[in-house]
C-alpha positions as CSV (number, residue, x, y, z in Angstrom):
1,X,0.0,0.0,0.0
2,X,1.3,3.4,-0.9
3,X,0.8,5.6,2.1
4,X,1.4,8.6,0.7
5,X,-1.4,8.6,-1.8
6,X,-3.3,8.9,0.9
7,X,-1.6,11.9,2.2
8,X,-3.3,15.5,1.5
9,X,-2.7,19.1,2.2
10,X,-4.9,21.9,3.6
11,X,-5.6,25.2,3.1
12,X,-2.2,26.2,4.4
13,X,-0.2,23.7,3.2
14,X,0.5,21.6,6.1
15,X,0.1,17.6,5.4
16,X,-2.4,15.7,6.8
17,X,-4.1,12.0,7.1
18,X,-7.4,12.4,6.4
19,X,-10.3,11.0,9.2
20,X,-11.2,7.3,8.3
21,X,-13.4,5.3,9.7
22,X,-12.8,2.3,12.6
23,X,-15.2,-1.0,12.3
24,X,-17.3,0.3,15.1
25,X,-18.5,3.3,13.0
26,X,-16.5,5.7,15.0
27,X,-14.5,8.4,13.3
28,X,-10.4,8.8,13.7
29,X,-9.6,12.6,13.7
30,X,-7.4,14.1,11.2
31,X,-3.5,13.7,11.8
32,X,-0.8,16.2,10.9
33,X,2.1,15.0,9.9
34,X,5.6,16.1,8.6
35,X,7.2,15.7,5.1
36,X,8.8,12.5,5.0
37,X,6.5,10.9,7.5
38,X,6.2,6.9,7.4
39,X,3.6,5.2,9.7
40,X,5.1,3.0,12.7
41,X,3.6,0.1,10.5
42,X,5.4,0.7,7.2
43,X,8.4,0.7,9.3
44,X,10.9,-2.1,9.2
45,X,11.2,-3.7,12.6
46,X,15.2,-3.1,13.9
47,X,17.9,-5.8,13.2
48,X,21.3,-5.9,15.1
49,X,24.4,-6.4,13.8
50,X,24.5,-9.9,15.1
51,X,21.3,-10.8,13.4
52,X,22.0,-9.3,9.9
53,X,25.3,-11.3,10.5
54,X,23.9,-14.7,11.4
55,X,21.1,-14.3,8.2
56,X,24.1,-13.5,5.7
57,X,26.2,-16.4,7.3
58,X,23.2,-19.3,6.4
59,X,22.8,-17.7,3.0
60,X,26.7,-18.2,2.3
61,X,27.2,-21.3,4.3
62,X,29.6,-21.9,6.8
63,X,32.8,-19.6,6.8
64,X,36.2,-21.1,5.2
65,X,34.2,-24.2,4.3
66,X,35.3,-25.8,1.0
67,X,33.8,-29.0,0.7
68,X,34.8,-32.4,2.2
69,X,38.4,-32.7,3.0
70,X,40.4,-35.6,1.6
71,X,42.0,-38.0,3.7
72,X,45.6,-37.5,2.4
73,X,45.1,-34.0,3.5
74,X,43.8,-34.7,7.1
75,X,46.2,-34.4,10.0
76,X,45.8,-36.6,13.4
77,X,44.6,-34.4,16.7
78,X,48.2,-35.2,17.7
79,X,49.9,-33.4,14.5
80,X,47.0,-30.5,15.1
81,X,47.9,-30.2,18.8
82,X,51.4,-29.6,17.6
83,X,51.2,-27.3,14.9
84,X,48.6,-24.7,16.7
85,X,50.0,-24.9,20.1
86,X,51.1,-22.0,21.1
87,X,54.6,-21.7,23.7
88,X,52.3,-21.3,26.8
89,X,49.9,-24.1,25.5
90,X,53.4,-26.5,24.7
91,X,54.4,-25.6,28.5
92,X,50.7,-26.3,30.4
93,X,50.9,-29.9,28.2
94,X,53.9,-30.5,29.4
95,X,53.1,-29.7,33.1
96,X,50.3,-31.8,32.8
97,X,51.9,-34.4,31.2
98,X,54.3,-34.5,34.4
99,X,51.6,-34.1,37.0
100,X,50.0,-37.4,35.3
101,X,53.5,-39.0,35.6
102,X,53.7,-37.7,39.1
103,X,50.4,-39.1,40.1
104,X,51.0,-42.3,38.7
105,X,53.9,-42.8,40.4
106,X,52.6,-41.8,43.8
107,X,49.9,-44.0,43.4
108,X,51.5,-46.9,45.5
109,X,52.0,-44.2,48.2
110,X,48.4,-43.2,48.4
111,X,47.6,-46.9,48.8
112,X,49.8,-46.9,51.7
113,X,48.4,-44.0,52.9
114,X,44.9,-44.8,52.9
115,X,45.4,-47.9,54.7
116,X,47.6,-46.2,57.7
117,X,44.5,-43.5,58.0
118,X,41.8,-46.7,58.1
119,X,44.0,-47.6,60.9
120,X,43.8,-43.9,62.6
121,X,40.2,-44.1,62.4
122,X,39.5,-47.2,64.3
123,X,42.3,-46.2,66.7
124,X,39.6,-42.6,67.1
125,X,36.6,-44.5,67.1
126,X,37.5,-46.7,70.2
127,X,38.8,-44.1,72.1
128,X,35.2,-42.0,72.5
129,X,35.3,-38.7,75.0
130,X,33.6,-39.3,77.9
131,X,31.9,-35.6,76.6
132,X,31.1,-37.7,73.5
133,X,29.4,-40.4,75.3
134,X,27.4,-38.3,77.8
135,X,25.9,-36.7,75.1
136,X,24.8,-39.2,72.9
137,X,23.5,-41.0,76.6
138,X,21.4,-38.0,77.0
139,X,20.0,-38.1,73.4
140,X,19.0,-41.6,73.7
141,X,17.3,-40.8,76.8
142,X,15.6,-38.3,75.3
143,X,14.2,-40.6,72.3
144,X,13.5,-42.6,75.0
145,X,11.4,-40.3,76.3
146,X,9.4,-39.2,73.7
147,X,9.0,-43.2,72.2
148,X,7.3,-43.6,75.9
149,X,4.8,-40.5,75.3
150,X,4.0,-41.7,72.1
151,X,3.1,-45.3,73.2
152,X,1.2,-44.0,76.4
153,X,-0.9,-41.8,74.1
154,X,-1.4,-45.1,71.6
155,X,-2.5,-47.0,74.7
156,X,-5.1,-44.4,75.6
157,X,-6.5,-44.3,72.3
158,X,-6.3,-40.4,71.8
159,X,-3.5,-40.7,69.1
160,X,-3.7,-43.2,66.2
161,X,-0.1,-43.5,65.2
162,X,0.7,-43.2,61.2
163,X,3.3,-45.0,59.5
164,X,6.5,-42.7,60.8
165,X,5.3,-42.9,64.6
166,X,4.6,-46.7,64.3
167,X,8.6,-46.8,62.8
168,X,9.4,-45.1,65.7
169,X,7.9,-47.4,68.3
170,X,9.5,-50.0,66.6
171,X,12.6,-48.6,67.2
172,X,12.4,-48.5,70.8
173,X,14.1,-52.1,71.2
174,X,17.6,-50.5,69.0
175,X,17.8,-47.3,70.8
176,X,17.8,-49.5,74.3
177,X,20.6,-51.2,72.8
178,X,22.8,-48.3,71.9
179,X,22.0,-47.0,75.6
180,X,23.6,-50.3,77.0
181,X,26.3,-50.6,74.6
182,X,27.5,-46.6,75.8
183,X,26.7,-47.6,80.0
C-alpha cells in the first residue's frame, strides 16, 4: 500500500491523514504530519548487527568451508595439537603431562596412605570422650522419652499412630541397645 497517496494538504499547506473510519463506525480525527513521515507500521522492525550477520552467514554457508576434506590431506589431533599450540599451551601440556606422571607414580603411596588413615580411624573410634558419650547417653534418653509418650498416648486411644510414629515405636528395642552398649 502506498501511504502517501493517501496523504493530502490543507488550506495552508501543512500535510495531513485524512479521518477514516474504525469498524465500530467511529470516526479517527485528522492527523498532521511532517514531510517524510512513514507510519510506525510501514516501518521495518530493527535488526542488530548480530542478526543481519547470522542471516548473511546461512545464505553463504559456513565460513572457510570448502567441501569435504580428503583424507591424504587430514592431520591426526596429535599433529593438530602440535602445529597450533602456542609456547604457553606447549608448557601447560607439558606440566600436565608431568603431574599425570607424578600421580601415577605416587599411586603406591596413596595406597599406603589410605590404609595407615583406616588404621587412625578405628584407633579414634575406640577411644570416645567421655563428653562424646554423655551426650549421645542424654539423646538416647531423650528418644527414649518421647518413644514412651507416644506409646502412652497409643495406649489411651487419643493418638492413632501413622506410619513414621509406628517406625518409631519399633525402634524402641535398637535405641535400648545403643544406651547399654555406651553404660
Amino acid at each position: 500500500m502506498n501511504f502517501e497517496a493517501n496523504l493530502q494538504r490543507d488550506a495552508q499547506g501543512r500535510l495531513f491523514i485524512p479521518p477514516t473510519q474504525r469498524p465500530d463506525g467511529t470516526w479517527r480525527p485528522i492527523k498532521y504530519v511532517k514531510e517524510g513521515y512513514i507510519p510506525q507500521d510501514e516501518v521495518d522492525s530493527y535488526r542488530s548487527k548480530g542478526k543481519i550477520f547470522a542471516e548473511g552467514v546461512k545464505a553463504v554457508g559456513v565460513p572457510g568451508y570448502s567441501g569435504p576434506v580428503k583424507q591424504e590431506e587430514r592431520l591426526t589431533n596429535a599433529d593438530l595439537n602440535q602445529t597450533k599450540m602456542s609456547k604457553n599451551q606447549k608448557r601447560r601440556q607439558k606440566k600436565k603431562e608431568k603431574r599425570i606422571n607424578d600421580a601415577l607414580q605416587t599411586d603406591e603411596d596413596a595406597e599406603q596412605l589410605s590404609s595407615k588413615v583406616a588404621d587412625l580411624n578405628v584407633n579414634v573410634a575406640s577411644e570416645q570422650k567421655p563428653v562424646d558419650v554423655e551426650k549421645k547417653k542424654k539423646n538416647l534418653l531423650k528418644k527414649l522419652r518421647a518413644i514412651d509418650d507416644l506409646q502412652k498416648k497409643v495406649d489411651e486411644g487419643s493418638v492413632t499412630p501413622d506410619k513414621e510414629q509406628i517406625e518409631k515405636l519399633g525402634r524402641r528395642k535398637e535405641i535400648e541397645d545403643q544406651l547399654s552398649a555406651l553404660t
